[in-house]
N, C-alpha and C positions, 0 to 999 in steps of 0.2 A: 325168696323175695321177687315181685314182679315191677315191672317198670313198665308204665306207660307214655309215649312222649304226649309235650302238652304244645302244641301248633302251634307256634307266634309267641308264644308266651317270654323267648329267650333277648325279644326286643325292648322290652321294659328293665334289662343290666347294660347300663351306658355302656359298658366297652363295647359292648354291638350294634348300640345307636351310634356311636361316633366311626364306625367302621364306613368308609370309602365304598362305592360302589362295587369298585376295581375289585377289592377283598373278597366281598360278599357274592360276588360270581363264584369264587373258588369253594366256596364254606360250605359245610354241609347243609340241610334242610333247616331251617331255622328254627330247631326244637331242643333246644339245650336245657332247658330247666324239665323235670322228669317229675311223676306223681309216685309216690312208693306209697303202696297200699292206703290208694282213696284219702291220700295227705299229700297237699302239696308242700314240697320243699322248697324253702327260699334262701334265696343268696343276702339276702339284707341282714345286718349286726351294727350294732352302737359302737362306735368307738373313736378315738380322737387323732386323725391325720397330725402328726409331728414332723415339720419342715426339716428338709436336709440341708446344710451348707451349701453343698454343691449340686449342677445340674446334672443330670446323667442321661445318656439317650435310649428313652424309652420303646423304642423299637430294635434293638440290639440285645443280646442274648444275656444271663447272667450265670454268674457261677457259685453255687455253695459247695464250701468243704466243711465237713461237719466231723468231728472226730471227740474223742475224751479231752484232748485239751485248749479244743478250739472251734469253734464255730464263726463263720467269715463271709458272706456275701461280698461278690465282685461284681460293679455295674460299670459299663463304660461311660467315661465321662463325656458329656459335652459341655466344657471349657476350654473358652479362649485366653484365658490365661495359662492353661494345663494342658495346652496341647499333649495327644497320645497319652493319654493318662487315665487309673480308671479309678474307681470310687471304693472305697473298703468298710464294710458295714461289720465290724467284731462286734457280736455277742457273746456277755457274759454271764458265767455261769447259764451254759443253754441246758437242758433237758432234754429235749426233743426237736424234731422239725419233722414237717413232710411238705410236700410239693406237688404240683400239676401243671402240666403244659395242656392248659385253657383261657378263656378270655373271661371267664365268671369266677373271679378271685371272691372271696368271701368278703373282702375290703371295699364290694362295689358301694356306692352311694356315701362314700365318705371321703372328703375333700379338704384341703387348705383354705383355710381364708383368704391367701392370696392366690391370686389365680396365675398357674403356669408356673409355681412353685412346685419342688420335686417332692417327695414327702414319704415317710412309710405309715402305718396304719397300726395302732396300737385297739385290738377290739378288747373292748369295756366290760361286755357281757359273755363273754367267751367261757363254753364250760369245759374246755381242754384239759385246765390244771388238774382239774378235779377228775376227769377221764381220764387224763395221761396217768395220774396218782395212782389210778384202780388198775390199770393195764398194766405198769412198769413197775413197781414197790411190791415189796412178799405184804402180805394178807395182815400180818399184827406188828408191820411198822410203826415207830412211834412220829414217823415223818408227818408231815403236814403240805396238800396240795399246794403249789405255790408256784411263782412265775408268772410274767408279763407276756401277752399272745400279739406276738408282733404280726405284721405281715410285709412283704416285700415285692411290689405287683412291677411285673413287666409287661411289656406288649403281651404275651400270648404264654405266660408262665407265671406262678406268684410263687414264694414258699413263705410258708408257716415258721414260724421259730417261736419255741417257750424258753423264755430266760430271763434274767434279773432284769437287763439294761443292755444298751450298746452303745457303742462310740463310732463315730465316721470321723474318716481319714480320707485323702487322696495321694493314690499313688503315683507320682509324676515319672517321667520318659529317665527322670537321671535318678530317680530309688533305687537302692541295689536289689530289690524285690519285684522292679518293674518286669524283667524279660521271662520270670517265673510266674506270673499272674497271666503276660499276654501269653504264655504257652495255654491256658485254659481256654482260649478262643479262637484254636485253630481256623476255626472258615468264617472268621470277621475280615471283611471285606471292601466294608464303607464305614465312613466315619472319619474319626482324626487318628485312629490307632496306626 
């Protein structure tokens, strides 16, 4: 397979229109979206932004644990009611995930109605289930593709989850899970944590 970079092109996925001058000094050449054999590939997907309870700071790091009996996204909160506290996203019955520390989450151009609302990204058209089904299940399973293709975008990382549903919780300063959650953000820095 060959790659070709496509110049400018990476400026039409918001998260790099809304990047800071500051940023974009640092960044590499601005050629993030790639041609794989004479087809462009695009970041755009249908699907419906689902608001969270809580705010969480979207410039700060996240953390998944993905294991057989649990899968758990950790985002730190910004609440001023919840000081030092972070946000817990369980998925259940997950399937699969994977992840990328990039600014072109598959979740770009999908938004809440209200604005400045936190939100994760459920994509609509997503052919995961049906790829995950072919890739991970023996050949004459009598199983059937299935699962919800969530995504979970941070500043400069998203991850993917397939699973039924999930539920959001926050984890405040006095849970007895608090000082085991902030163990996963050793070099958090700023914020309220």
């Amino acid at each position: 397979m060959s790659y070709e970079y496509a110049p400018n092109n990476a400026l039409k996925c918001r998260s790099l229109r809304s990047l800071d001058s500051q940023k974009l000094r640092f960044c590499l050449p601005v050629s993030l979206i790639v041609r794989r054999q004479k087809h462009w590939r695009t970041c755009m997907h249908s699907g419906t932004a689902i608001n969270l309870k809580y705010q969480h700071d979207h410039i700060e790091d996240s953390v998944l644990i993905y294991s057989p009996s649990e899968c758990i996204i950790y985002l730190i909160a910004n609440e001023q009611e919840y000081p030092n506290s972070f946000i817990k996203l369980s998925f259940e019955s997950a399937r699969c995930t994977r992840s990328a520390r990039t600014d072109c989450s598959p979740a770009i151009g999908i938004y809440p109605e209200e604005a400045g609302a936190c939100f994760i990204v459920e994509l609509t058209d997503s052919q995961w289930p049906s790829e995950a089904h072919k890739l991970y299940t023996y050949a004459n399973t009598g199983l059937k593709p299935r699962g919800r293709h969530f995504v979970v975008t941070n500043h400069d990382i998203f991850h993917e989850i397939l699973a039924d549903s999930f539920e959001e919780s926050i984890i405040t300063s006095s849970s007895e899970e608090h000082e085991r959650v902030k163990s996963h953000f050793p070099n958090h820095s700023c914020g309220n944590v």
